[in-house]
C-alpha positions in Angstrom: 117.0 88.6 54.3 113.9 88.9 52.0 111.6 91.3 52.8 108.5 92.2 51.3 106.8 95.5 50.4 103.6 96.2 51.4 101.5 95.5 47.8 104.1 92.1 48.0 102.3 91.5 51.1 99.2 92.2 50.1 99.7 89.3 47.3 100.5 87.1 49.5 97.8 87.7 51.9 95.8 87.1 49.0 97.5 83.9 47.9 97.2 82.8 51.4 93.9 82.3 51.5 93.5 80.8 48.0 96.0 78.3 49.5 93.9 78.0 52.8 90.5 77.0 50.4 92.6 74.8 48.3 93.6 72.8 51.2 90.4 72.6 53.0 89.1 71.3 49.7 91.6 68.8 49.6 92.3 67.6 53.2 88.5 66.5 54.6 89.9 66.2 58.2 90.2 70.0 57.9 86.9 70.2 56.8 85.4 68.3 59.6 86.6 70.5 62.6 86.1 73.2 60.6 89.7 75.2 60.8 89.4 78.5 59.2 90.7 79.0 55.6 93.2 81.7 57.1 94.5 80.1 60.4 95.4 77.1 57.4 97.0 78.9 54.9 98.8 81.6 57.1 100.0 78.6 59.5 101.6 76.9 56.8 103.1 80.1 55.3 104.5 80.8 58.9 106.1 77.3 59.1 107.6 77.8 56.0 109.1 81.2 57.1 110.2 79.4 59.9 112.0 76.1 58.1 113.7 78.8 55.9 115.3 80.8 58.7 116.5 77.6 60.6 117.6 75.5 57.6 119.0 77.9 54.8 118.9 81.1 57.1 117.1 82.6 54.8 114.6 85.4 57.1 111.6 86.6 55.1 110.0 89.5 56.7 106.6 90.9 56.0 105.6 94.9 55.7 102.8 94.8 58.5 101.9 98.2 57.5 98.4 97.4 56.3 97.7 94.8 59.1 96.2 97.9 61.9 94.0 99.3 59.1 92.3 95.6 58.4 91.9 94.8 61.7 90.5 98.5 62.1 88.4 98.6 59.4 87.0 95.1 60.3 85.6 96.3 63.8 84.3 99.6 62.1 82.1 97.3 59.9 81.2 95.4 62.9 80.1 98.9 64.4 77.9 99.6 61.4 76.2 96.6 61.3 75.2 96.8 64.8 71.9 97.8 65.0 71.0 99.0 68.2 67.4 97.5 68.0 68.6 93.7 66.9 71.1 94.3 69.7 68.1 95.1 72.3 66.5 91.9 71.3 69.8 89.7 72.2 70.2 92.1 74.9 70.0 89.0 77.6 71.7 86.9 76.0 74.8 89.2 75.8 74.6 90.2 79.4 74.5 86.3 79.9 77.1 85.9 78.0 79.3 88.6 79.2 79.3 87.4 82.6 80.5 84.0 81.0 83.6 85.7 80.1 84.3 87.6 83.0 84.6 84.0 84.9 86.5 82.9 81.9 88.7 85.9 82.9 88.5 85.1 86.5 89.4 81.4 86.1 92.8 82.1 83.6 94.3 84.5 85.7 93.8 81.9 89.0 95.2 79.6 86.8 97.9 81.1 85.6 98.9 82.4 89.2 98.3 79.1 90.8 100.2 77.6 88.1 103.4 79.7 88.2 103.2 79.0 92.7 103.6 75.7 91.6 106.5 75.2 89.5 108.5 77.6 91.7 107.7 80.7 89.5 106.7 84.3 90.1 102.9 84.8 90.6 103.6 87.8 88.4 105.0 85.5 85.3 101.6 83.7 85.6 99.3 86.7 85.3 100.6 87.7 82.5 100.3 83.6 80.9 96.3 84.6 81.5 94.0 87.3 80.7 96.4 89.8 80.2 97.7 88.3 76.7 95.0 85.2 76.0 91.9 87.4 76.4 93.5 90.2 76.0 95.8 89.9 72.8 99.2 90.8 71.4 97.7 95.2 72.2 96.5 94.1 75.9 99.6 92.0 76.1 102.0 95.0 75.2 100.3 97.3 76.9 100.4 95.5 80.3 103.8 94.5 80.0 105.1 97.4 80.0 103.4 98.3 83.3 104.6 94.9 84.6 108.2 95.8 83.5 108.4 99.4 85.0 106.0 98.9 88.5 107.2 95.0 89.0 110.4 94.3 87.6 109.2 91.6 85.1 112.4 91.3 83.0 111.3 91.0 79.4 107.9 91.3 80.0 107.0 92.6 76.5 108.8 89.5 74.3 107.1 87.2 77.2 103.8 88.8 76.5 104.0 88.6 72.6 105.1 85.0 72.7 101.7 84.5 75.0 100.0 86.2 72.6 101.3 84.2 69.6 100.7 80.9 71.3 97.3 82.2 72.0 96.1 82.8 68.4 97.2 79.9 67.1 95.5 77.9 69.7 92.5 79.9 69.3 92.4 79.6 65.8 92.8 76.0 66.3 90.5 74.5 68.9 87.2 76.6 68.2 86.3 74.4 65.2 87.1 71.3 66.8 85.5 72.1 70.3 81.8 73.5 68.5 81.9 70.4 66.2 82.1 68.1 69.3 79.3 69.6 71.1 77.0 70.0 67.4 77.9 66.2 66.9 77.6 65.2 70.3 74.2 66.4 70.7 72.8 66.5 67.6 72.1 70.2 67.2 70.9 72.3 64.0 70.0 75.8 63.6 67.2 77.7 64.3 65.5 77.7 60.9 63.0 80.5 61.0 63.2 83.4 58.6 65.0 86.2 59.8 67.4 84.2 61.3 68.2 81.3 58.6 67.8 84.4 55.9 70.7 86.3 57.2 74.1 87.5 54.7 75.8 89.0 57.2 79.2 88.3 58.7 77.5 84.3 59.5 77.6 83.9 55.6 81.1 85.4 54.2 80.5 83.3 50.6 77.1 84.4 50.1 76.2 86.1 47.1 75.2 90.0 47.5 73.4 92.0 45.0 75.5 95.1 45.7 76.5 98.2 43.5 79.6 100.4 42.7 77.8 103.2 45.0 77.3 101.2 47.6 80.6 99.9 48.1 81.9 103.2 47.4 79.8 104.7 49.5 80.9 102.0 52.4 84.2 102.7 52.4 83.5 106.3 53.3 82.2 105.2 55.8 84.6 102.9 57.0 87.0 106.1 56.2 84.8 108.1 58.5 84.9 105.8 61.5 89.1 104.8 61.6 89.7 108.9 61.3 87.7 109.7 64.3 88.1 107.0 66.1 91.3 107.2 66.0 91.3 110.6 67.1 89.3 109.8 69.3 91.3 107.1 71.2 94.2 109.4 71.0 92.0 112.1 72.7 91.4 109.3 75.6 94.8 108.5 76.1 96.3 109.1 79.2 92.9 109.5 81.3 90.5 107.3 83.1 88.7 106.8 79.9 91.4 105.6 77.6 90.4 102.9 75.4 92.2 101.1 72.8 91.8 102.5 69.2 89.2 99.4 67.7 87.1 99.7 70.6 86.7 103.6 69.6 86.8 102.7 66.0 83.8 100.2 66.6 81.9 102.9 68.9 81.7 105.3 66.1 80.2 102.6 63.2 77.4 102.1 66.2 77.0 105.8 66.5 76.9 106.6 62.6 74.8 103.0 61.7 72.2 103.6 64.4 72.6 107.5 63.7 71.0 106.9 60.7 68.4 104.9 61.3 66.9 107.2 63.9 67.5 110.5 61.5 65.8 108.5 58.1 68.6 110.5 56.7 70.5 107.6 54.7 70.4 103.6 54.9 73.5 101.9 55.3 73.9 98.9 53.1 74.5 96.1 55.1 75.4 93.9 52.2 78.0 96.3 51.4 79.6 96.2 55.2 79.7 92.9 55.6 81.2 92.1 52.4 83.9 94.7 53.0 84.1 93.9 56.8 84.7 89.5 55.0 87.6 91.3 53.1 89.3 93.0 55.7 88.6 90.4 58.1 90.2 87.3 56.1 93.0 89.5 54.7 93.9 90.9 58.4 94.3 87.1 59.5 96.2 86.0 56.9 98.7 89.1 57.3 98.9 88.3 61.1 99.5 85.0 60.4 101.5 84.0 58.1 104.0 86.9 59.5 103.9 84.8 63.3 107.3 85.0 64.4 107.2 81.2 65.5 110.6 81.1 66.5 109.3 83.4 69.5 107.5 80.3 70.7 110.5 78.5 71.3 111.9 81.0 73.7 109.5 80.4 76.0 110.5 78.8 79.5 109.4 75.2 80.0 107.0 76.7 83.2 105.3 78.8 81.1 104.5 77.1 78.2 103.2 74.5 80.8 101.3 77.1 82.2 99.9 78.1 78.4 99.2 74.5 77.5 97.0 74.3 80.4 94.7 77.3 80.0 94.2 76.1 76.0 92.7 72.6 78.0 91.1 74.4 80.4 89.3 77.0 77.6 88.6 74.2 75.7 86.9 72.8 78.7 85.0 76.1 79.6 83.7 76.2 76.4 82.2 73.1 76.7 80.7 72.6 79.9 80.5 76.6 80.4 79.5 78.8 77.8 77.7 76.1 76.3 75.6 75.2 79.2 75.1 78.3 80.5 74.5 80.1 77.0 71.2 77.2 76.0 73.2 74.1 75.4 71.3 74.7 71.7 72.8 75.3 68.3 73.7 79.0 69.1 75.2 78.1 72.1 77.7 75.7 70.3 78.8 78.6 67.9 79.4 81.0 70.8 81.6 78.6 72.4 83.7 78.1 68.9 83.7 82.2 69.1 84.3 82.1 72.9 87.6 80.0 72.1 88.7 82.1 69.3 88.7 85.5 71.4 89.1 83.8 75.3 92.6 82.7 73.4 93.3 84.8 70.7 91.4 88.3 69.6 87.5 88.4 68.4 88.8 88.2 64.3 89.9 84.9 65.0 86.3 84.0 66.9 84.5 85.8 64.1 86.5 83.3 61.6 85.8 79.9 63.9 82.5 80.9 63.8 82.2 81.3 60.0 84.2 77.9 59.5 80.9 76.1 61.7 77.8 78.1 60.4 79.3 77.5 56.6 79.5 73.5 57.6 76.4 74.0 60.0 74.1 76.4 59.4 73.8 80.3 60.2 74.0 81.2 63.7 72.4 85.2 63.9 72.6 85.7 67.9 76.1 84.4 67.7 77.1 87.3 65.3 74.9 89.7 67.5 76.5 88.6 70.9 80.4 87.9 70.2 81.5 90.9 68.5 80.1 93.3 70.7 81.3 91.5 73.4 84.3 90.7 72.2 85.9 94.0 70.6 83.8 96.5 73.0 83.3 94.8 76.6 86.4 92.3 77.1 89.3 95.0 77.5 87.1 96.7 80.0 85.9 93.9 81.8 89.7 92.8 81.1 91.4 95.9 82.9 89.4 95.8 85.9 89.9 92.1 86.5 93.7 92.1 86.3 93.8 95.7 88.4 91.7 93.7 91.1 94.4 90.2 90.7 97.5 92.8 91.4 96.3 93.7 94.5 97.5 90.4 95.5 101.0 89.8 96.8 103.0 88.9 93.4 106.2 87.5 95.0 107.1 85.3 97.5 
């Protein structure tokens, strides 16, 4: 065995996604659909891992440690560049689109149920093929398993559910590109141009240039400091009552709280070139960590019936996207980002839609309602909506 430290890890995050550019620069198909830098890089690094264990049984592990505190600090710069009165002005379009991915919900758990009825399997099995780990992700994924092991029986519910969940990312990482191309190709679509939209160098621009200082960046990562410690006390506070939440979703609450805090106090400005800079760093370096250390071989366990039933909700999110959130969200250029974002989280978690997104809007153009709309949707309203759709699906008989 070869295991890694954490600073070992680190590097090769970081050489990750050097590899990731260096492909894309190389391989134009890549370039076309518009596969993120990390979902290339960390793929390839996980195939790798993967060869070496079955070949020369060789088994390289990764130290995770710093993978929760990326992902973490990512949603806390999503919090702080969330300003409550940009947020008012795509207020429509995020109810809109909210209720888009509540059918999206709807639809993969009917799926996934009907699916398992039909190739002789436990309704139960195809529940948790749907929201609970494609939408939901590898923490939704755990978390309901174990509920689905102790109240249902569902024998190894937690390797199922993080096999779901890896499947899921992948995919999501893989068809969001692909999907918004087709429809930006298909009908010819460019971004709105006008000035406070094509002027943005936010989260829609991670290679732009930003005039920052040592103070601000320093004075960012307080910050960022400031919303992991209490929101994670926070979410720890929740736990256990009708409240709880999971800890990003408290983490992300706080950044809105202290961003838009600020803003109504006068008391200090928070430098939005310094978040999203920072919040770029943690994101990339969170997705190459979670890639590259996919335990791939975990794919192979699954049953034929279920990895039937996960092939068909990728088709059939591809498909939504399309003729769905598309449609539905303006069938203009926003509305083809959303649906590259809508892939990313619908399958995998709202990183990996913030990172589809960026792979179009650097081929495309900048997309600003996208980057208003999917992150708070994604990190703050999914689980909720999430949890009351799948309470509401297990009131229905599971067995037989």
């Amino acid at each position: 065995m070869v295991s890694l430290d954490t600073l070992e890890t680190l590097m090769a995050a970081s050489l990750v996604l050097v590899l990731g550019r260096q492909i894309l620069a190389r391989i134009s198909i890549l370039r076309t659909y518009s596969i993120p830098e990390p979902v290339v890089g960390g793929l390839l690094i996980a195939l790798l891992v993967f060869a070496l264990r079955n070949t020369l049984q060789i088994d390289v592990r990764f130290d995770t440690t710093l993978q929760v505190p990326l992902m973490l600090s990512f949603f806390a710069t999503i919090g702080l560049n969330a300003n409550l009165a940009s947020l008012k002005a795509g207020g429509r379009s995020l109810i809109v689109f909210l209720g888009v991915v509540v059918g999206l919900l709807v639809m993969q758990n009917v799926l996934g149920i009907g699916l398992a009825w039909a190739l002789g399997q436990e309704r139960i099995l195809g529940l948790l093929g749907a929201s609970v780990t494609l939408s939901g992700g590898h923490g939704t994924g755990a978390a309901w398993a174990k509920v689905f092991a102790e109240r249902h029986g569902l024998q190894a519910a937690t390797e199922i559910a993080i096999a779901c969940a890896t499947f899921g990312l992948i995919l999501g990482g893989l068809i969001g590109g692909p999907v918004a191309r087709f429809l930006v190709t298909r009908y010819g679509l460019a971004p709105n141009r006008e000035p406070d939209v094509a002027d943005t160098t936010g989260f829609e621009q991670p290679k732009a240039v930003r005039a920052i200082t040592a103070d601000a960046v320093i004075e960012t990562v307080a910050l960022i400091a400031v919303c992991l410690a209490v929101g994670s006390a926070l979410a720890s506070w929740l736990t256990g009552t009708a409240l709880e939440l999971p800890p990003f979703v408290c983490v992300l609450f706080v950044g809105i709280m202290l961003r838009n805090g600020f803003a109504v106090t006068d008391w200090y400005q928070v430098s939005e070139l310094a978040v999203s800079l920072l919040g770029n760093v943690s994101l990339a370096l969170f997705l190459a960590i979670a890639l590259m250390s996919l335990r791939l071989g975990d794919l192979a366990s699954l049953a034929l019936p279920l990895f039937a039933i996960l092939v068909v909700q990728a088709i059939a999110m591809a498909g939504y996207a399309i003729f769905v959130t598309f449609r539905v969200m303006g069938r203009n250029y926003d509305a083809a980002v959303l649906a590259a974002g809508h892939c990313g989280f619908g399958l995998g978690a709202t990183p990996t839609a913030i990172a589809n997104m960026q792979a179009i809007t650097e081929r495309f153009g900048p997309s600003h309602l996208a980057f208003l709309v999917v992150p708070m949707v994604g990190a703050f309203f999914i689980d909720i909506a999430n949890a009351i759709v799948i309470k509401l699906f297990l009131l229905l008989p599971m067995y037989g």
